[in-house]
DORO-120460 format. One record per residue: residue number from 1; residue in one letter; z, y, x of N, C-alpha, C in turn. Coordinates in nm, 4 decimals, padded with zeros to 6 digits. Layout:
[pt NUM; A; [Z; Y; X]; [Z; Y; X]; [Z; Y; X]]
...
//
This chain:
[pt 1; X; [-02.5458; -00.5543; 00.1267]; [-02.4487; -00.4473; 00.1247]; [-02.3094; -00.5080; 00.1008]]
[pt 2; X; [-02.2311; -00.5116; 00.1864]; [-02.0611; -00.5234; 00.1685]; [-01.9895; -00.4678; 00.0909]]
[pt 3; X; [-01.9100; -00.5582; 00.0383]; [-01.7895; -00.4458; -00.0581]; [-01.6522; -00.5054; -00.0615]]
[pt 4; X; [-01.6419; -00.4300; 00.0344]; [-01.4473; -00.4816; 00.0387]; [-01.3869; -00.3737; -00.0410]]
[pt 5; X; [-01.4262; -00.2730; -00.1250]; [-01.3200; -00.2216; -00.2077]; [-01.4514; -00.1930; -00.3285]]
[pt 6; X; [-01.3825; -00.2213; -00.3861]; [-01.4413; -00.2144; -00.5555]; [-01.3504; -00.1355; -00.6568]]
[pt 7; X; [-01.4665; -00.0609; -00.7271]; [-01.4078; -00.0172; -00.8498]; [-01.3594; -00.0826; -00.9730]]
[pt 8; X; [-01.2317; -00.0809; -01.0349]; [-01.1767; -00.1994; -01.1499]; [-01.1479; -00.0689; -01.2850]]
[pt 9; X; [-01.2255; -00.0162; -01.3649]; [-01.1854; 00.0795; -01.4772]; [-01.1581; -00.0604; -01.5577]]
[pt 10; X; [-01.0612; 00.0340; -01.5894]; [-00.9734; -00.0438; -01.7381]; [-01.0364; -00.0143; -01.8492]]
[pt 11; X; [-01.0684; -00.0994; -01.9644]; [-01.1140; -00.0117; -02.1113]; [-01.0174; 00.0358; -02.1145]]
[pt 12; X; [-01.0436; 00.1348; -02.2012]; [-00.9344; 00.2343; -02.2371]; [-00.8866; 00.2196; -02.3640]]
[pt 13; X; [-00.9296; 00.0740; -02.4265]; [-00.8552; 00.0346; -02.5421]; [-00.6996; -00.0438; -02.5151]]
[pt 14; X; [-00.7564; -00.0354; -02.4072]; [-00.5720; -00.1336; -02.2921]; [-00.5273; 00.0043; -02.2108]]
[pt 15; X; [-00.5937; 00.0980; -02.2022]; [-00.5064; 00.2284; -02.0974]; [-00.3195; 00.1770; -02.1672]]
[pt 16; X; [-00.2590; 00.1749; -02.0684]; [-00.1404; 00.1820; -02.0822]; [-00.0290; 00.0027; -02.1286]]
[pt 17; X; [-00.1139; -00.0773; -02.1415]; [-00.0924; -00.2529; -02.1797]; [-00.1111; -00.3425; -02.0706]]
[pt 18; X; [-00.0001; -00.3130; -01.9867]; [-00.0941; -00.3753; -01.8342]; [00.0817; -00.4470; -01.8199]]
[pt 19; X; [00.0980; -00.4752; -01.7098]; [00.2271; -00.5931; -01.6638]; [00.3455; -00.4805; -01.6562]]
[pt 20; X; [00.3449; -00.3621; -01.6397]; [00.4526; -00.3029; -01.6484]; [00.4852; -00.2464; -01.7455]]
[pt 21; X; [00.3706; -00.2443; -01.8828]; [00.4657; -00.1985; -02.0169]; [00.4803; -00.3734; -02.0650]]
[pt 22; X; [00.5104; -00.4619; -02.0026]; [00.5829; -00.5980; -02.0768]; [00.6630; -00.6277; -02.0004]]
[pt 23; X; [00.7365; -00.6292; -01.8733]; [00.8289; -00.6339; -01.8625]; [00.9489; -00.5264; -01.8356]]
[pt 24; X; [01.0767; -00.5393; -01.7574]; [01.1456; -00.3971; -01.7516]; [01.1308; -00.3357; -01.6014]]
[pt 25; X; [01.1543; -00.2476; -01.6006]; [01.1159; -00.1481; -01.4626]; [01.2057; -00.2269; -01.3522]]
[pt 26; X; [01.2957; -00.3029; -01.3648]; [01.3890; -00.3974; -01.2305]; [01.2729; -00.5019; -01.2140]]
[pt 27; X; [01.2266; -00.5550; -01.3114]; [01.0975; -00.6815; -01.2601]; [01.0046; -00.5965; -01.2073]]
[pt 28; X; [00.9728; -00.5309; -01.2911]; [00.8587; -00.4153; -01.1893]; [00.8630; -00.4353; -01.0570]]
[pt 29; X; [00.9729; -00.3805; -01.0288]; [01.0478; -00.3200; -00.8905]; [01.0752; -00.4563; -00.7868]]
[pt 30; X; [01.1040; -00.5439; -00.8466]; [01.0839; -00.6469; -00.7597]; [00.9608; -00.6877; -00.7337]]
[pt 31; X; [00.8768; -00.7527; -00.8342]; [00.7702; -00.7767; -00.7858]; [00.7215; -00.6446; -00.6868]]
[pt 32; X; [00.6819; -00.5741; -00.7308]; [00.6656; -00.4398; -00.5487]; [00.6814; -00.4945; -00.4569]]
[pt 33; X; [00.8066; -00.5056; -00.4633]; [00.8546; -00.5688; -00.2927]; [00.8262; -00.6275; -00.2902]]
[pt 34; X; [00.7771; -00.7809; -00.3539]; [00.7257; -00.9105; -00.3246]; [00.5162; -00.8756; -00.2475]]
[pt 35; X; [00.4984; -00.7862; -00.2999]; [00.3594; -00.7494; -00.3271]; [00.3685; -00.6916; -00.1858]]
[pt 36; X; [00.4495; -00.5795; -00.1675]; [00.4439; -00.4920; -00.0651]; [00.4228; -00.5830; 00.0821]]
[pt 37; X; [00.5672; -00.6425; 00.0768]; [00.6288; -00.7420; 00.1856]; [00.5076; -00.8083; 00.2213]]
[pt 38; X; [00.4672; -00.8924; 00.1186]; [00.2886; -01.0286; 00.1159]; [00.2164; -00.9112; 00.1953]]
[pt 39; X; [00.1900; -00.8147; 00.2319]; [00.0994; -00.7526; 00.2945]; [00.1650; -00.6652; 00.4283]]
[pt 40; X; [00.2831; -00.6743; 00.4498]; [00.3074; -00.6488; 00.5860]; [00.3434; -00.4726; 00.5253]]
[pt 41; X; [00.3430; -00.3954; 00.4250]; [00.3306; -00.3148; 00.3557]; [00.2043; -00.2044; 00.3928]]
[pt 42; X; [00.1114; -00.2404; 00.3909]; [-00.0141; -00.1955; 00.4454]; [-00.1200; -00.2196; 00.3600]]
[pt 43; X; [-00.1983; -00.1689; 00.3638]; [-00.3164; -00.1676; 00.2273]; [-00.3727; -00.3410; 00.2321]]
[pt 44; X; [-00.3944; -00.3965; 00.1502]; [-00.4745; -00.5053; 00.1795]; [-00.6449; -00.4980; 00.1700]]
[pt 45; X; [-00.6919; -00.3682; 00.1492]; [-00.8294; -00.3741; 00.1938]; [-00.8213; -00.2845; 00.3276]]
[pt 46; X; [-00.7811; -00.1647; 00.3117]; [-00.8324; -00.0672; 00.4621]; [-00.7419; -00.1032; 00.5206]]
[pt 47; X; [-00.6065; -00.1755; 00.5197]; [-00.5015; -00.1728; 00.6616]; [-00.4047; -00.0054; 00.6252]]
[pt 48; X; [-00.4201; 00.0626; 00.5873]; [-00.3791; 00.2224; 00.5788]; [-00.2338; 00.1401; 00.4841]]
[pt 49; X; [-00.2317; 00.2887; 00.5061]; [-00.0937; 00.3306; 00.4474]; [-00.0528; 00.4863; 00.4002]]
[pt 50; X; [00.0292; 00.4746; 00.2880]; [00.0430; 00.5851; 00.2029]; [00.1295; 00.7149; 00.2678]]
[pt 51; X; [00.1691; 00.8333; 00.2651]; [00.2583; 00.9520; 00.2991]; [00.3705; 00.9154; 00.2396]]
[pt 52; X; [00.3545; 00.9361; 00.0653]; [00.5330; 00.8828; 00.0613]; [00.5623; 00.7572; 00.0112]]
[pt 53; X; [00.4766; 00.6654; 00.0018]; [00.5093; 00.5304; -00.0149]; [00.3568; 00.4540; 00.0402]]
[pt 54; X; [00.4318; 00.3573; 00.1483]; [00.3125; 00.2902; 00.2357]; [00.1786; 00.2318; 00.0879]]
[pt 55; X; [00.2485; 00.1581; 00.0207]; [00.1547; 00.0880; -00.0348]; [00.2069; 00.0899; -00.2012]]
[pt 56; X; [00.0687; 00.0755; -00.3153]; [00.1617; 00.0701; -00.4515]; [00.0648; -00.0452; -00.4787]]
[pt 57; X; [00.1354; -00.0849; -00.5754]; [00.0313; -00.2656; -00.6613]; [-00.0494; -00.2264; -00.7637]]
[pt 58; X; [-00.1456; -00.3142; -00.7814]; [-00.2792; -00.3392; -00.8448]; [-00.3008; -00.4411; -00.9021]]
[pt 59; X; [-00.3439; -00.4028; -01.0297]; [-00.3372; -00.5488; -01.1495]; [-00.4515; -00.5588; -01.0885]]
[pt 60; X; [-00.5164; -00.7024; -01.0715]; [-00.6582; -00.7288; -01.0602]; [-00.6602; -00.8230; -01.2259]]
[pt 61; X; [-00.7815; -00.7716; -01.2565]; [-00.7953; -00.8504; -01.4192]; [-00.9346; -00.9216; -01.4142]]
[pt 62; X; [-00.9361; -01.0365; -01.5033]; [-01.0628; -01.0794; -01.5478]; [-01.0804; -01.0720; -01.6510]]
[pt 63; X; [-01.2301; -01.0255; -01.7308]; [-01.2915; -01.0465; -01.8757]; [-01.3546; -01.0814; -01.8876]]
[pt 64; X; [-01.2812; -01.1544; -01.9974]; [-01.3300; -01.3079; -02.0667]; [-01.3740; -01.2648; -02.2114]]
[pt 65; X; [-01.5171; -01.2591; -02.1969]; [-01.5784; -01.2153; -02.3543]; [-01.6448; -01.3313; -02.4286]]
[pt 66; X; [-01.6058; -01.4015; -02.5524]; [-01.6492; -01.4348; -02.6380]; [-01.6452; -01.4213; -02.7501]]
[pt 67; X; [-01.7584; -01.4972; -02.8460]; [-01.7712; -01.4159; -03.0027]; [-01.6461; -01.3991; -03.0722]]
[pt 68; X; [-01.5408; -01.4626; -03.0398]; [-01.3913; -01.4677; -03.1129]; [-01.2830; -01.3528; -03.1027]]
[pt 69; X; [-01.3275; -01.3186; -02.9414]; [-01.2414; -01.2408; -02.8913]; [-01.2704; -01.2401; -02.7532]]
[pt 70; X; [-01.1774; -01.1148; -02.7054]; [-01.1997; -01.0794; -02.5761]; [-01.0326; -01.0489; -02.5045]]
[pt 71; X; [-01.0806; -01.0995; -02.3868]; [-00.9475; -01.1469; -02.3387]; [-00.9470; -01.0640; -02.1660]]
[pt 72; X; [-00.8799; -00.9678; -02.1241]; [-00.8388; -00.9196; -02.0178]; [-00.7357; -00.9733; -01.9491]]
[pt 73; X; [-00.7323; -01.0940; -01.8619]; [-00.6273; -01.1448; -01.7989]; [-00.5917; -01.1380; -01.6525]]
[pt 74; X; [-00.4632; -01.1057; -01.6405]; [-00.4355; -01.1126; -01.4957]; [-00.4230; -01.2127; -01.3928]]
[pt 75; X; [-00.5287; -01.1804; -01.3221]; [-00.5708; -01.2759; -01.2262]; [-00.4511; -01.2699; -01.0996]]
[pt 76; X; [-00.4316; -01.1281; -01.0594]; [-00.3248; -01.1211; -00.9177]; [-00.2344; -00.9950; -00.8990]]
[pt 77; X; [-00.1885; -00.9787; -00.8364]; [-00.1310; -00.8630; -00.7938]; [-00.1808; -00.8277; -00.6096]]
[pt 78; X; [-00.2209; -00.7099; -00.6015]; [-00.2412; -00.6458; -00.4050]; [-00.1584; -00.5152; -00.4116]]
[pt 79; X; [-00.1238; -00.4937; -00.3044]; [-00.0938; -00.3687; -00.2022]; [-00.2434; -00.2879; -00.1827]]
[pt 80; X; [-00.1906; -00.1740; -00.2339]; [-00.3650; -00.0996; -00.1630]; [-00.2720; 00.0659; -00.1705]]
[pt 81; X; [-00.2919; 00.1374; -00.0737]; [-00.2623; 00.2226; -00.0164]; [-00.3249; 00.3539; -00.1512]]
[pt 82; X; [-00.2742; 00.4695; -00.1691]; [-00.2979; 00.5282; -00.2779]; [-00.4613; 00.5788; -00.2468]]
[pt 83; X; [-00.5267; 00.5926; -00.1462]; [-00.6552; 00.5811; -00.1206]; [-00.7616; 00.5094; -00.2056]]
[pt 84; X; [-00.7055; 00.3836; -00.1793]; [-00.7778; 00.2474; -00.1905]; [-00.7683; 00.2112; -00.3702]]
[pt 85; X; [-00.6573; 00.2418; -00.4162]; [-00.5869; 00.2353; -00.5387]; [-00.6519; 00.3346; -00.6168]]
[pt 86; X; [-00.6729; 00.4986; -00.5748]; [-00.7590; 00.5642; -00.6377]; [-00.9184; 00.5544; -00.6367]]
[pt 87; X; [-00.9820; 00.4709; -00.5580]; [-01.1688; 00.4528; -00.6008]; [-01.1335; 00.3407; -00.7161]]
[pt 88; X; [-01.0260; 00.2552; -00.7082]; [-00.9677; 00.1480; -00.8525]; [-01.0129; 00.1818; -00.9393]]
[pt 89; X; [-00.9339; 00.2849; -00.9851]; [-00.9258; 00.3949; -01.1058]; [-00.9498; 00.5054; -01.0669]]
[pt 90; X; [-01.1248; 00.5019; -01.0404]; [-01.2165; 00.6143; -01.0308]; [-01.2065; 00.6994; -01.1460]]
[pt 91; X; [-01.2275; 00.6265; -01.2947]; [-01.2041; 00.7092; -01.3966]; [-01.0704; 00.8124; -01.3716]]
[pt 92; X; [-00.9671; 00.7335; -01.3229]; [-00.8440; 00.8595; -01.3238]; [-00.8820; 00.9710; -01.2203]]
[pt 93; X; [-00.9356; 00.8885; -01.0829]; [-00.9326; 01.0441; -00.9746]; [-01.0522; 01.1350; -01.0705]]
[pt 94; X; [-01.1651; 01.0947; -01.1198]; [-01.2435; 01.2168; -01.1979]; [-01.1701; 01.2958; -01.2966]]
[pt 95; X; [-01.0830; 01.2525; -01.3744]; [-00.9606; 01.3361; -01.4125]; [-00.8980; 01.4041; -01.3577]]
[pt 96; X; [-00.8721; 01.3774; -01.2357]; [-00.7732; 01.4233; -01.1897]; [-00.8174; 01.5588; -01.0879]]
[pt 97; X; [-00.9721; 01.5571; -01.0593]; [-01.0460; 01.6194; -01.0044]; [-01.0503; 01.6085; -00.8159]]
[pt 98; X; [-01.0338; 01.4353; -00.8853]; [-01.0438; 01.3721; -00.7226]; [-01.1516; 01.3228; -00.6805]]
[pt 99; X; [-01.2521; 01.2908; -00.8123]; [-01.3761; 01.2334; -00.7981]; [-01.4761; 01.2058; -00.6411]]
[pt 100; X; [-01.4649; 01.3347; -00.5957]; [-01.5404; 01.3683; -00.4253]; [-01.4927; 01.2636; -00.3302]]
[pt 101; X; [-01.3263; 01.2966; -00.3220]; [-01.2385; 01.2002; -00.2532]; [-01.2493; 01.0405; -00.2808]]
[pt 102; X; [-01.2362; 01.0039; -00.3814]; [-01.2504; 00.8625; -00.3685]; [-01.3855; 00.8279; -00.3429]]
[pt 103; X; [-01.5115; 00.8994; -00.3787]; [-01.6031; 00.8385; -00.3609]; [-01.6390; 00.8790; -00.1667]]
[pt 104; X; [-01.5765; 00.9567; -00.1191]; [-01.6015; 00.9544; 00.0224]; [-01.5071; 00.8383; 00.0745]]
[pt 105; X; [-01.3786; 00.8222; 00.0006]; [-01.3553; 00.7084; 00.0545]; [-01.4136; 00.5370; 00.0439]]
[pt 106; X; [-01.4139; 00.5414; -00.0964]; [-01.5282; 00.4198; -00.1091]; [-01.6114; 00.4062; 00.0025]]
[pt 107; X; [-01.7189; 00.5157; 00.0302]; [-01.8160; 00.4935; 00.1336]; [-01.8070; 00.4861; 00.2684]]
[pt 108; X; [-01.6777; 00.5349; 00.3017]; [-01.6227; 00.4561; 00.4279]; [-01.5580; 00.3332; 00.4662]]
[pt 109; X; [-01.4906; 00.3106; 00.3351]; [-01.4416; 00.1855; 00.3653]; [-01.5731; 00.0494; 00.3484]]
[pt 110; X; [-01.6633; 00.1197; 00.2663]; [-01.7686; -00.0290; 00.2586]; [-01.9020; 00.0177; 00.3704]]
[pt 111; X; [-01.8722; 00.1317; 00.4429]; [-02.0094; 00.1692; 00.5576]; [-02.1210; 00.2024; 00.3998]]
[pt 112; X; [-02.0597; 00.2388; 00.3380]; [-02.2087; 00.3059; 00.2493]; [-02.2254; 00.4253; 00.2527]]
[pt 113; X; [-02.3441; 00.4916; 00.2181]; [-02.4385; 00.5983; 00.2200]; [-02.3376; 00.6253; 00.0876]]
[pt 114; X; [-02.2748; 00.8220; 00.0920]; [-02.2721; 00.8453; -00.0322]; [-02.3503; 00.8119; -00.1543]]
[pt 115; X; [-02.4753; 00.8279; -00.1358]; [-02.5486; 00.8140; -00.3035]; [-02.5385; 00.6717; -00.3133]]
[pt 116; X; [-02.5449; 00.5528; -00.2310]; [-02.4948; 00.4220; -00.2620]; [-02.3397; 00.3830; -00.3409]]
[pt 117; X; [-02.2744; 00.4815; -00.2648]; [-02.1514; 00.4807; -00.3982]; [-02.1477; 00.5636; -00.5101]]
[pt 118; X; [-02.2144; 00.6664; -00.5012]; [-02.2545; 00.7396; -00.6734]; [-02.3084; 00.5875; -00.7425]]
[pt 119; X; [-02.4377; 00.5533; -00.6876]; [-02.4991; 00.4767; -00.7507]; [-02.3535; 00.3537; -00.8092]]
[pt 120; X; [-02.2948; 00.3097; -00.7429]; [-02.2201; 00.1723; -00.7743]; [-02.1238; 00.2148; -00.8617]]
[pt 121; X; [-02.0866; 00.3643; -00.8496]; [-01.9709; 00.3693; -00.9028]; [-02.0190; 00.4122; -01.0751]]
[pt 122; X; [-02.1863; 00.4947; -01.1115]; [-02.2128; 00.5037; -01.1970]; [-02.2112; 00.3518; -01.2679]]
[pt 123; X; [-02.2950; 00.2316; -01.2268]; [-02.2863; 00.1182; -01.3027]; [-02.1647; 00.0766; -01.3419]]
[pt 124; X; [-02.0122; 00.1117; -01.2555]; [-01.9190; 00.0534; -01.3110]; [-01.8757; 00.1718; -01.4321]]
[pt 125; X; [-01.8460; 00.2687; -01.4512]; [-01.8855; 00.3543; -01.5712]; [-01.9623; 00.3015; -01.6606]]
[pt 126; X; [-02.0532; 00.1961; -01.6349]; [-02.1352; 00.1865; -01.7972]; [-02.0632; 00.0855; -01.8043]]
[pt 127; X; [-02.0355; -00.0522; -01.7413]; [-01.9138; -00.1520; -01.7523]; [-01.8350; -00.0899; -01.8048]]
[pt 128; X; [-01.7614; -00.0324; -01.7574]; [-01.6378; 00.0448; -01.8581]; [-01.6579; 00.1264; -02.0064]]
[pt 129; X; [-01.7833; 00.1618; -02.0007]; [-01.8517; 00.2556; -02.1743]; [-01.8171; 00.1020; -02.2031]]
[pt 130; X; [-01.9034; 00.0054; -02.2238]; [-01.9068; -00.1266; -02.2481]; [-01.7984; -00.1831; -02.3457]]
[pt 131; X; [-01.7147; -00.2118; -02.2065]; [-01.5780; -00.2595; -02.2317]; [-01.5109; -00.1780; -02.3049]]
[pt 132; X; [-01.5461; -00.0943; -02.3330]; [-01.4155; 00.0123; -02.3819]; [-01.4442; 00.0583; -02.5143]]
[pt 133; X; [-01.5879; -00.0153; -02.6447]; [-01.5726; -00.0277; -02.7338]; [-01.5555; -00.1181; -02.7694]]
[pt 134; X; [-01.4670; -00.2054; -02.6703]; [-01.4110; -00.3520; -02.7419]; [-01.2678; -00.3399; -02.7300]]
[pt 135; X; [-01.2087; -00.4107; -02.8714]; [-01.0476; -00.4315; -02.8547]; [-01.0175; -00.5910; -02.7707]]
[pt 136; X; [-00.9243; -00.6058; -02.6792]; [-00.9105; -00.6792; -02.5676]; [-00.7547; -00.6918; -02.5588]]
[pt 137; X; [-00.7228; -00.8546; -02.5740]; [-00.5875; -00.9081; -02.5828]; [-00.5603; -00.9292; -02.4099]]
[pt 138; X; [-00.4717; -00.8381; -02.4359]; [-00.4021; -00.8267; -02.2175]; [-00.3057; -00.9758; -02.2468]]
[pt 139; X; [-00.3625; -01.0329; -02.1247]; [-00.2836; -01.1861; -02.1129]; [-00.2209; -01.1876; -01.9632]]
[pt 140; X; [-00.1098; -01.1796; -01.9641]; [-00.0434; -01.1567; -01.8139]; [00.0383; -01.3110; -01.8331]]
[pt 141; X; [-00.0193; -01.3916; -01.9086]; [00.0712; -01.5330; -01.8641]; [00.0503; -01.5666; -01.7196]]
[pt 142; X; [-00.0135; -01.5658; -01.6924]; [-00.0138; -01.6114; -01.5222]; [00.0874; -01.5625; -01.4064]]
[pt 143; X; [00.1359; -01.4441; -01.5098]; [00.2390; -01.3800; -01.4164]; [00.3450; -01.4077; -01.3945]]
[pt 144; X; [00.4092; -01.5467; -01.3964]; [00.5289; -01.5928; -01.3372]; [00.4560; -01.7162; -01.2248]]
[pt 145; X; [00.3294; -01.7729; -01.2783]; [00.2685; -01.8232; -01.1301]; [00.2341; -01.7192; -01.0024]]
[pt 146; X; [00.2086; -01.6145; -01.0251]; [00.1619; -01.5286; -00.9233]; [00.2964; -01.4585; -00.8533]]
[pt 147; X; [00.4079; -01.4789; -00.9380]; [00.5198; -01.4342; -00.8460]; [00.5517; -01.5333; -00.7694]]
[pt 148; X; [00.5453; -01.6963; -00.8424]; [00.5857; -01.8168; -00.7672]; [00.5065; -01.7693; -00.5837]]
[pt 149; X; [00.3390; -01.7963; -00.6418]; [00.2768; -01.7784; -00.5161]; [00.3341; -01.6451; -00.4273]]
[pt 150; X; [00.3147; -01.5727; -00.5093]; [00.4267; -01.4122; -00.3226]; [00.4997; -01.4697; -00.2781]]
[pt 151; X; [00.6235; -01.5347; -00.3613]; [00.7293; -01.5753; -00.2880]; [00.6777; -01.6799; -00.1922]]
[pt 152; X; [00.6021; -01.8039; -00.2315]; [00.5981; -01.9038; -00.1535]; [00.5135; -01.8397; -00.0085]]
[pt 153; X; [00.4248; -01.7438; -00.0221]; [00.3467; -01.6328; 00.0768]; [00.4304; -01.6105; 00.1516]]
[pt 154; X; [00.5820; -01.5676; 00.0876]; [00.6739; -01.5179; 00.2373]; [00.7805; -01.5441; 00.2547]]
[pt 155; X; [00.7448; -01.6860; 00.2126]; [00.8803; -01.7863; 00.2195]; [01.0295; -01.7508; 00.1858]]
[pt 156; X; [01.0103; -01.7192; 00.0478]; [01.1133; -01.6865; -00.0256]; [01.1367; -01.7913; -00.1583]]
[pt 157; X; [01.1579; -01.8758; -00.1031]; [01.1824; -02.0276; -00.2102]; [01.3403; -02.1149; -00.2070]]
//
């Protein structure tokens, strides 16, 4: 079974500790464009594009659990079209009472059988119960290498 778009829930002991509450909304705003531009401004999984803004960015994170501590670090930044961006943060579209929608989109973009994405999207829900009675140090040091790399992506050096 293929999966070019995956679900990423955040614990919700980090809801709100991600790369844009540490720096100021002008770095924000640049990196965008650096993010946007690196993708031609088009989703980088479906190719789509948004109604009022083609494409918005996506922390991709890794967790790093050991007995000392647990560590949520940013691995990259993508373009993904508000589609693609909402099966992300499935937890938010079920808030939001989008739940149906992302999971029909999930299953088109990976050729799965709805109940194949109930099913995937329930396991990432228990990942996230999981994760989310742990406290988790957000490490965005990588994030002046990952701007180096956009720029060098579109030859802006």
């Amino acid at each position: 079974m293929e999966t070019k778009l995956t679900i990423e829930l955040i614990p919700s002991t980090t809801w709100f500790d991600n790369v844009r509450s540490k720096i100021t909304q002008t770095e924000w705003d640049k990196i965008k464009k650096l993010v946007s531009k690196r993708a031609n401004h088009v989703c980088e999984i479906c190719g789509g594009k948004g109604w009022q803004h083609p494409t918005e960015n996506h922390e991709i994170w890794e967790y790093i659990e050991t007995e000392d501590q647990n560590i949520q670090k940013l691995k990259g930044l993508i373009a993904l079209c508000p589609a693609c961006h909402e099966v992300k943060h499935m937890g938010l579209a079920q808030k939001r009472g989008r739940l149906k929608q992302a999971i029909k989109h999930l299953s088109k973009i990976n050729s799965w059988s709805e109940e194949d994405s109930i099913a995937y999207a329930e396991a990432m829900f228990e990942i996230w119960a999981s994760r989310s009675n742990k406290k988790w140090e957000v490490d965005i040091s990588e994030l002046e290498n990952i701007i180096e790399k956009l720029k060098k992506d579109i030859n802006i050096l």
